[in-house]
N, C-alpha and C positions, 0 to 999 in steps of 0.2 A: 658548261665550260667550253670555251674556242680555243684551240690549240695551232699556233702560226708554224708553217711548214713551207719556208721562202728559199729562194736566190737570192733576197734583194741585199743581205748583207748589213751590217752596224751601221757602217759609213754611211752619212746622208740622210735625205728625207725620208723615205719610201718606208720602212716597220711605223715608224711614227705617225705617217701620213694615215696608215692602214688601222693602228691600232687604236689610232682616236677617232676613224670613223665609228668603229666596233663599240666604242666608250660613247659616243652621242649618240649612240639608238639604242643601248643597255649599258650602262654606269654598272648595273650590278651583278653582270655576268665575269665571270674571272676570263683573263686571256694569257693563253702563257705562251710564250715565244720557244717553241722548242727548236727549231732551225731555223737560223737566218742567212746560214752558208751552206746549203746544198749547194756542188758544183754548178757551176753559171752553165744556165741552158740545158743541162743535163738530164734531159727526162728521165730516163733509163735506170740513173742512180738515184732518182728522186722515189721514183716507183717501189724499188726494192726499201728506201730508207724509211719511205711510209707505211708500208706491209711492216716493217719490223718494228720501227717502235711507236705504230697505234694501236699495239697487242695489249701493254699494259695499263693504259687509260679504261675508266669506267664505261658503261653503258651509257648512249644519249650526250656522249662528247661529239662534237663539231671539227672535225680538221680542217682549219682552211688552208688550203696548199696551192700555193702559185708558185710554178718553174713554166714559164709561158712564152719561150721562145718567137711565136708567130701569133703576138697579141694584137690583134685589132685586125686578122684576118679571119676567112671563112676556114682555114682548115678543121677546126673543131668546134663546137657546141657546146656550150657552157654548160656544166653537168653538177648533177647532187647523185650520191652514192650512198644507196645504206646498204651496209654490211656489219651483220654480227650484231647488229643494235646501236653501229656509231653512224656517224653522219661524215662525209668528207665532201665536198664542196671546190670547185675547181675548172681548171681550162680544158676539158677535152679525158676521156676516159684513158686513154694510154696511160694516164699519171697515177692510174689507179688497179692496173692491170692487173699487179701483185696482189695488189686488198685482193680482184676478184677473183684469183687463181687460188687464194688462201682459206676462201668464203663462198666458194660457188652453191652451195643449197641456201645459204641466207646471202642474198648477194641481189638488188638490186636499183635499176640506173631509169634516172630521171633529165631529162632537158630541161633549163632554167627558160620558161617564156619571158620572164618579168626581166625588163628592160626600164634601170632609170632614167628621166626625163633629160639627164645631162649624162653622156656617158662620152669619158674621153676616150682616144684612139689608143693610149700605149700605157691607162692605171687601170685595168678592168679590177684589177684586186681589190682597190680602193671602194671603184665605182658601182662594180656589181655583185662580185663573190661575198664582199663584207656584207653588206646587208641583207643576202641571203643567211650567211653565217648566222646572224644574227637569230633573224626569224626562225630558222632550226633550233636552234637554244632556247629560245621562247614558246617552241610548240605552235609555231607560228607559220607551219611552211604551206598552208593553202597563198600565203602572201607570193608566196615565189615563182606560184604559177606553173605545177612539177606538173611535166609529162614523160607514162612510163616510156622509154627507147629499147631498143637494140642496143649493143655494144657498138662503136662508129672501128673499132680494130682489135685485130688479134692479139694477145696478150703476148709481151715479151716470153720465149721458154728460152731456155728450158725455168724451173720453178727459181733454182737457187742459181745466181748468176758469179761464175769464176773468172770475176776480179773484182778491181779496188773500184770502193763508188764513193767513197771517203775519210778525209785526214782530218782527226780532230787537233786540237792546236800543241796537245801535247807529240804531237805527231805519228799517232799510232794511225794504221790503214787498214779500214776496214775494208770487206770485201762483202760480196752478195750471197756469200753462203752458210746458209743456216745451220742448227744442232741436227737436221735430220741427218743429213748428211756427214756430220765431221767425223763418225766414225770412220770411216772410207779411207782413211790413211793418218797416218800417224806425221807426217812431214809432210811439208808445203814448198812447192820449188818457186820462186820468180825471180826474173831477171838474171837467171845462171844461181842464185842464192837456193840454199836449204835452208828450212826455217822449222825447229824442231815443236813439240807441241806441251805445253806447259800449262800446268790448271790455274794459275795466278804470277804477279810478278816476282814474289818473293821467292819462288822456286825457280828462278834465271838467277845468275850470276849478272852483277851491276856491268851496264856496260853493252850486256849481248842481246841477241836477237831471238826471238821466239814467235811462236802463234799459241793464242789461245781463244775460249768460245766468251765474247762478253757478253752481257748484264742483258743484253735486249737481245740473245743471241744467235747474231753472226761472230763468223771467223774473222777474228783481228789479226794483224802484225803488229807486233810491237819490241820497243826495248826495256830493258828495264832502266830505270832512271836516264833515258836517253830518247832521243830521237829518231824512231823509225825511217820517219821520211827521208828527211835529212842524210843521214847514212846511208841507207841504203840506195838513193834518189827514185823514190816512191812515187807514182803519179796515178791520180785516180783515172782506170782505164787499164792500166798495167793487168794481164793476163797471168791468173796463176791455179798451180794442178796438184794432186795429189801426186805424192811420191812414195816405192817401197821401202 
């Protein structure tokens, strides 16, 4: 299984472009698009999104994840990650920092040598992460030409990051901080708001604002039958704290 974990977004070419490479070098590997709207450029948030929900995917799943800001420069090395027993595949270890802070006794990192014969300046996702993808799925990664590395940077801390790294469309806001932590307070402050904490939405009154831990969990905001973002004007990046 390959599991897509992009910026590139609905709109346009680019999932398309990628996932029909992934389709003409394995037809019968599944691929499933779990993000296509990580914040634009946003490594930081990308990082924490992917520590969170590659927890519940099987053993020997492949992530392939591009949030690639500075594609077709020397700042990072094209990298394969195993951790835990999956595979993540990507631009430069930063994007993977969380996996390794969450996974450091099974946790580690490879340089992609293997360069294709055409590789453009600004799709490396297309050109090069896919068809490693690929060959990890397949058992196939002496193809990819892995050598073991060093990490190339320090891992984002602290572990769990307090703020918003994403608004899904129903517009609840997530934030980077995990169940270890949400006992630490019962209320959540941002942007002057108090945001009380509630096990599910059916215990909000329609209408209001709350926090609680979701499904893959981090600390969300959310309304019930309403729009977080919207209301409250919610921006991923917005800083927020526990309160007594």
């Amino acid at each position: 299984m390959i599991v897509l974990i992009t910026d590139f977004g609905l709109e346009g070419p680019y999932i398309g472009q990628m996932t029909g490479r992934l389709y003409a070098k394995a037809a019968g590997i599944p691929v499933i698009n779990l993000f296509a709207d990580v914040p634009s450029f946003n490594i930081k948030a990308a990082s924490y999104l992917i520590a969170a929900y590659s927890k519940e995917f099987p053993e020997n799943t492949v992530f392939l994840c591009v949030v690639d800001p500075g594609v077709g420069s020397d700042k990072y090395f094209p990298v394969v990650v195993e951790a835990n027993g999956k595979y993540f595949v990507g631009p430069g270890d930063l994007l993977f920092s969380v996996v390794k802070a969450n996974n450091k006794k099974n946790y580690k990192q490879y340089k992609i040598g293997w360069q294709p014969s055409q590789l453009s300046n600004t799709f490396h996702g297309r050109d090069l992460y896919a068809p490693v993808a690929v060959w990890l799925a397949l058992g196939e990664r002496e193809k990819a030409c892995l050598e073991v590395v060093d990490s190339q940077v320090e891992p984002y801390a602290p572990l769990d990051l307090f703020e918003l790294i994403y608004i899904d469309k129903y517009g609840n806001a997530m934030t980077g901080i995990s169940r270890d932590v949400q006992s630490l307070g019962q209320k959540l402050l941002i942007k002057g708001r108090i945001f009380k904490k509630m096990h599910t939405f059916s215990n909000a009154v329609p209408g209001s604002g709350f926090f609680y831990l979701n499904s893959n969990g981090l600390v969300e905001i959310a309304v019930n039958q309403g729009n977080a973002a919207q209301l409250y004007d919610l921006e991923v990046g917005d800083a927020v704290s526990w309160v007594n």
